[in-house]
LUMDRENKOL-365041 format. One record per atom (N, C-alpha, C, O): residue number from 1; atom name; x, y, z. Coordinates in steps of 0.2 Angstrom, whole numbers, padded with zeros to 4 digits. Atoms other than C-alpha are relative to their C-alpha. Example, Ala and Ser with C-alpha at 12.3 -4.5 7.8 and 13.67 -1.06 7.14 Angstrom:
! residues 2
SITE num atome    c1    c2    c3
SITE   1     N  0004 -0006  0000
SITE   1    CA  0062 -0022  0039
SITE   1     C  0004  0006  0000
SITE   1     O  0009  0005  0003
SITE   2     N -0004 -0006 -0001
SITE   2    CA  0068 -0005  0036
SITE   2     C -0004  0005  0003
SITE   2     O -0001  0011  0004
END
This chain:
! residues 83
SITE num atome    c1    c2    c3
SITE   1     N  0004 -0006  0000
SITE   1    CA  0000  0000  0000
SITE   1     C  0004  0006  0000
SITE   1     O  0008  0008  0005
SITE   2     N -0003 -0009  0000
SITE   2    CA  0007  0018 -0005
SITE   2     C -0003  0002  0004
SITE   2     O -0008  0001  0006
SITE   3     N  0002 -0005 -0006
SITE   3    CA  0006  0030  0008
SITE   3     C -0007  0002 -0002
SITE   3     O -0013  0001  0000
SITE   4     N  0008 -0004  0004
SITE   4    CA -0007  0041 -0003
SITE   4     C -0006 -0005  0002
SITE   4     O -0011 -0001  0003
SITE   5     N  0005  0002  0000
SITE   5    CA -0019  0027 -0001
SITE   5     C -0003 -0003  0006
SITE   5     O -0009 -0004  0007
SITE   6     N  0000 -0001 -0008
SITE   6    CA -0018  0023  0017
SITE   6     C -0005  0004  0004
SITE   6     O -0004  0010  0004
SITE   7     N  0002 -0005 -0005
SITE   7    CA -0030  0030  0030
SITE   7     C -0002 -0004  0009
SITE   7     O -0004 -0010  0011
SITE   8     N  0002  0004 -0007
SITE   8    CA -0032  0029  0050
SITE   8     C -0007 -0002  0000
SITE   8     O -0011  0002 -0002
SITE   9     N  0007  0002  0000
SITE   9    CA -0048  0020  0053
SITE   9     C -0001 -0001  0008
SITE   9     O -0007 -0001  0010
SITE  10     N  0000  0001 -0006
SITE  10    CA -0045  0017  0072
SITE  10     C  0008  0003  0006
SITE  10     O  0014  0002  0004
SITE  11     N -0004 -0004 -0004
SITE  11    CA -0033  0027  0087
SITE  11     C -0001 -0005  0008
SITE  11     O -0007 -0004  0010
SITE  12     N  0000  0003 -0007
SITE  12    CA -0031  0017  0103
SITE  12     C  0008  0002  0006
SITE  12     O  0014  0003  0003
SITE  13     N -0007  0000 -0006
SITE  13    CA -0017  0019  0119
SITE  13     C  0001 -0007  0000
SITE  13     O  0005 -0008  0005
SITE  14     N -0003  0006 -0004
SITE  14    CA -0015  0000  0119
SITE  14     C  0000 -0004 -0005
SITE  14     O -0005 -0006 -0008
SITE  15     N -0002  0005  0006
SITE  15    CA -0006 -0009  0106
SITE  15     C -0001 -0006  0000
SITE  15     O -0001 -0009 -0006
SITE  16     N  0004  0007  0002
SITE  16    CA -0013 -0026  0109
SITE  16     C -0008  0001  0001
SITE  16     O -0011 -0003  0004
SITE  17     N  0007 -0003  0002
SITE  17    CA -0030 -0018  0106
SITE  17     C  0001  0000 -0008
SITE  17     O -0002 -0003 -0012
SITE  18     N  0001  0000  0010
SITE  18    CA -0025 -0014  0089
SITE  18     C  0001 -0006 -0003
SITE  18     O -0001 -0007 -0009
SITE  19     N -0001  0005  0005
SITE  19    CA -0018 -0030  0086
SITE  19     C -0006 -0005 -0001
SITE  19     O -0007 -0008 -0006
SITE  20     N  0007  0003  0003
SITE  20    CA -0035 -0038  0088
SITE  20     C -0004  0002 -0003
SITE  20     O -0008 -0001 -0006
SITE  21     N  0004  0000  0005
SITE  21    CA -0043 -0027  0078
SITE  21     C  0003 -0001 -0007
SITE  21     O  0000 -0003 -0012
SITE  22     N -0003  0002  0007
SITE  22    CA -0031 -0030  0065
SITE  22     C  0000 -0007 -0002
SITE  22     O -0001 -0008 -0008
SITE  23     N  0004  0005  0003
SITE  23    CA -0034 -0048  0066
SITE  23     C -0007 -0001 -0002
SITE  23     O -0008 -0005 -0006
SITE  24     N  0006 -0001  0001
SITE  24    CA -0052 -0044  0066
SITE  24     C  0000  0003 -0007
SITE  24     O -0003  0001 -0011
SITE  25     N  0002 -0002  0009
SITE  25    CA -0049 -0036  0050
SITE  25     C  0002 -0004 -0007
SITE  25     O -0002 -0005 -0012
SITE  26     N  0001  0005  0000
SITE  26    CA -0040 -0049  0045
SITE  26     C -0004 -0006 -0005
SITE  26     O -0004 -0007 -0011
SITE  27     N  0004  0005 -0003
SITE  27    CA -0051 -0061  0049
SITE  27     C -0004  0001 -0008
SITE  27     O -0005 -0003 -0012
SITE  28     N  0006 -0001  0005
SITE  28    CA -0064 -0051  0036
SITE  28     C  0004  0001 -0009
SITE  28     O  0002  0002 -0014
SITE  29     N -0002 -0001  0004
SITE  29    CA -0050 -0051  0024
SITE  29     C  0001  0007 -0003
SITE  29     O  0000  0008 -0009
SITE  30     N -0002 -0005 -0002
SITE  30    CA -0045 -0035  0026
SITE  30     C  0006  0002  0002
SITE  30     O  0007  0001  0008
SITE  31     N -0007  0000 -0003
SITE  31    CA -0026 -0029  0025
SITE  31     C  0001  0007  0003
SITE  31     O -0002  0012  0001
SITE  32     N -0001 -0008 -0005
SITE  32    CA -0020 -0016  0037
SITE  32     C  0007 -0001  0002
SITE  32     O  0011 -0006  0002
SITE  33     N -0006  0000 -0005
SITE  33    CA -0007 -0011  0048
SITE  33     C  0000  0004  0005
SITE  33     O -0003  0009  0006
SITE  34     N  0001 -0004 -0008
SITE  34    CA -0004 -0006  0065
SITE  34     C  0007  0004  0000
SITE  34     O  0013  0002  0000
SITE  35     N -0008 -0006 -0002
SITE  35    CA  0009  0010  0068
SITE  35     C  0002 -0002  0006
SITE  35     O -0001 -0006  0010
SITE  36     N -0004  0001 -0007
SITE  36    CA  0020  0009  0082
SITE  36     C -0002  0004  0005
SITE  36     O -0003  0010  0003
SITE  37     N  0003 -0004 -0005
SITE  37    CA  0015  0015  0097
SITE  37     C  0003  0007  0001
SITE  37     O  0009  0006  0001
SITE  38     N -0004 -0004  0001
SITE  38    CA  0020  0031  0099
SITE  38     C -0003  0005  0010
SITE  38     O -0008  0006  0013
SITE  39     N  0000 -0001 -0007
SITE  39    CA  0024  0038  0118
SITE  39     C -0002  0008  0000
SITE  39     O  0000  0010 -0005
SITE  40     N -0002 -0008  0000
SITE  40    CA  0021  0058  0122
SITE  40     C -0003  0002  0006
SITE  40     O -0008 -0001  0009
SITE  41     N  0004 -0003 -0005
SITE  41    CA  0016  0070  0137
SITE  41     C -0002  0006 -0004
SITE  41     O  0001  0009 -0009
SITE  42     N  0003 -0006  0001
SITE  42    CA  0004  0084  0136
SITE  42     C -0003  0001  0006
SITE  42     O -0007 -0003  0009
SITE  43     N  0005 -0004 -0007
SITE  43    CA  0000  0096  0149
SITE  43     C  0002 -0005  0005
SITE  43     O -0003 -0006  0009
SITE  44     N -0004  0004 -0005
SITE  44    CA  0012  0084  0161
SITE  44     C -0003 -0007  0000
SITE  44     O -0001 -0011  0004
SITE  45     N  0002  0007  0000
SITE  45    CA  0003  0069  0158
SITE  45     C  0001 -0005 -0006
SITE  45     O -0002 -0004 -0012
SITE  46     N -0001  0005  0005
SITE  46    CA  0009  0053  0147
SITE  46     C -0004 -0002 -0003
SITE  46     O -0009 -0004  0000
SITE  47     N  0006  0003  0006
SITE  47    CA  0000  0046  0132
SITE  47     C  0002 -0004 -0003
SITE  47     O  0008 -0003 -0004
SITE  48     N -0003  0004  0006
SITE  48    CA  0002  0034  0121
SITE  48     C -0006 -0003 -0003
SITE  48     O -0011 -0004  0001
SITE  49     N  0003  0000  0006
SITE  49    CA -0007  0030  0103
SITE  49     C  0002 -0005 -0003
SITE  49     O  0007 -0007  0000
SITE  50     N -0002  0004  0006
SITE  50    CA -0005  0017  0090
SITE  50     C -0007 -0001 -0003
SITE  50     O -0012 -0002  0000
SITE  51     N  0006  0000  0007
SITE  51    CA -0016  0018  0074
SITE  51     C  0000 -0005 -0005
SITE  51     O  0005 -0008 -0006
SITE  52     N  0002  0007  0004
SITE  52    CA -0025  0005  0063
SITE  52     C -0001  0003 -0005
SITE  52     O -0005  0008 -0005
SITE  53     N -0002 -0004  0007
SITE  53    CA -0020  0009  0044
SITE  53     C -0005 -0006 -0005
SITE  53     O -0004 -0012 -0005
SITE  54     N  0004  0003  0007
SITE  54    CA -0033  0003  0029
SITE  54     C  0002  0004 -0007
SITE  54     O  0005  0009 -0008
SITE  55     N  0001 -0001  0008
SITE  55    CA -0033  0003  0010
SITE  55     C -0007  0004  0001
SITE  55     O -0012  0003  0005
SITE  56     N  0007 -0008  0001
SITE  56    CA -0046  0021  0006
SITE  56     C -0004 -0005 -0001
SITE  56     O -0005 -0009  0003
SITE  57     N  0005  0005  0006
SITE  57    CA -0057  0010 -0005
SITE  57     C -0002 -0006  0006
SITE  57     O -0006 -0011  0005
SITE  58     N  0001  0007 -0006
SITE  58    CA -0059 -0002  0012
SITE  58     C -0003  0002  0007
SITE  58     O -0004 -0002  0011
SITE  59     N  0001 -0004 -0004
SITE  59    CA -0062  0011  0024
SITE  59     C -0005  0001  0004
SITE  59     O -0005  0001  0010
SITE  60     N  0005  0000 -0005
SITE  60    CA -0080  0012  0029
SITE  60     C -0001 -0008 -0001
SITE  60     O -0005 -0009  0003
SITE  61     N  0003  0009 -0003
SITE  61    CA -0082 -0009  0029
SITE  61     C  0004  0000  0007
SITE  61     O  0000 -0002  0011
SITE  62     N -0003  0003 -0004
SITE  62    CA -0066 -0010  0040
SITE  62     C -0004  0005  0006
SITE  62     O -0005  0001  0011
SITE  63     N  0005 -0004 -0005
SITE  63    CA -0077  0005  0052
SITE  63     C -0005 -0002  0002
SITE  63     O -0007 -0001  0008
SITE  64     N  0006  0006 -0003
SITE  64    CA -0091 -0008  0051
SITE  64     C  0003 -0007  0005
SITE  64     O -0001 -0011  0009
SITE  65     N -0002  0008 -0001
SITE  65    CA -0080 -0023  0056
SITE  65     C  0001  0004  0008
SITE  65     O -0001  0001  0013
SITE  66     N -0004 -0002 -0007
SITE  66    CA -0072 -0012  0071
SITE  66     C -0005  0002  0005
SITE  66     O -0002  0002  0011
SITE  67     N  0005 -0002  0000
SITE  67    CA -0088 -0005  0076
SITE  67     C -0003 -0007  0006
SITE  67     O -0004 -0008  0012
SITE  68     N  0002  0008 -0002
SITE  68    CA -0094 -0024  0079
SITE  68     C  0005 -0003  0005
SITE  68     O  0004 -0006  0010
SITE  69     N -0005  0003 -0006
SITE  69    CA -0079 -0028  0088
SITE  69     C  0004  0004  0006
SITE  69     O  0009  0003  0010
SITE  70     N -0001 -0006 -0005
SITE  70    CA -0077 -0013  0098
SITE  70     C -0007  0000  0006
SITE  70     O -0007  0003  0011
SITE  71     N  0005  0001 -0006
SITE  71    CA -0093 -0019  0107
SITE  71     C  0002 -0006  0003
SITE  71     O  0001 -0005  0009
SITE  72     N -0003  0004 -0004
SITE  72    CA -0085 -0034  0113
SITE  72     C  0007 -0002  0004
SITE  72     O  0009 -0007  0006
SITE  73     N -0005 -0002 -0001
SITE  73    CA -0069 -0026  0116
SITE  73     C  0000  0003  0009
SITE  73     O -0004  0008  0009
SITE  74     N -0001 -0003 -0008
SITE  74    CA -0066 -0021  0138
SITE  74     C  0000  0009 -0004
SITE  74     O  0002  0011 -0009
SITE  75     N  0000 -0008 -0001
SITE  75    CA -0069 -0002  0140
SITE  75     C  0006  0003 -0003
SITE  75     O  0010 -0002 -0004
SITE  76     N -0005 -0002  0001
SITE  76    CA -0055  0008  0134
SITE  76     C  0000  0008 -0005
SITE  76     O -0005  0008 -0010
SITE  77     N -0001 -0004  0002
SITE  77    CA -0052  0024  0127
SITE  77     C  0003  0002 -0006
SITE  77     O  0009  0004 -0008
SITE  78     N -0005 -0004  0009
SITE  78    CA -0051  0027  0107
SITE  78     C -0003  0003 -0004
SITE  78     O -0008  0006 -0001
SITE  79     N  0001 -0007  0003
SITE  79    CA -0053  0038  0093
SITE  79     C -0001 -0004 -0006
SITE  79     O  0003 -0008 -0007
SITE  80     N  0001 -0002  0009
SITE  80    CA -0060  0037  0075
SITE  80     C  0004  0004 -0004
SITE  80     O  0004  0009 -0001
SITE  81     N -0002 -0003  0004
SITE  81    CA -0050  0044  0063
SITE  81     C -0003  0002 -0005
SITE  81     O -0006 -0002 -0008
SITE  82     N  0001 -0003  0007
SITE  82    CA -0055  0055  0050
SITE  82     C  0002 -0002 -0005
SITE  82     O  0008 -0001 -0005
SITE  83     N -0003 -0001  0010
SITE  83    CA -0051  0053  0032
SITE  83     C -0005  0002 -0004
SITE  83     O -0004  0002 -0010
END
């Protein structure tokens, strides 16, 4: 996948979160990639991120598949991506 065609479809703080959703995408045949977590403070508090990367063209299914498995995912704090 070129960059250009790439977009975030999922933002979590817990990189073995993303990796189930990436098997879940997977799973639907659906290829992705998960970014590296990435460490940071703001406003004195630590954060940490890792994003779940789709093919554009695959983008609102993989939002449906995540969607379904973000309900039987434990509580957790993530973010939608824009594209």
């Amino acid at each position: 996948m070129s960059e250009s065609e790439i977009v975030c479809v999922a933002t979590t703080p817990n990189r073995e979160l993303a990796q189930v959703w990436r098997g879940a995408l997977e799973a639907e045949g659906i290829e992705c990639q998960v970014g590296e977590q990435r460490r940071f403070w703001f406003d004195n508090t630590p954060w940490a991120q890792t994003d779940v990367w789709v093919h554009r063209a695959l983008a609102h299914r993989a939002l449906e598949i995540l969607e379904h498995q973000r309900a039987s995912d434990p509580p957790t704090t993530e973010h939608v991506c824009q594209f």
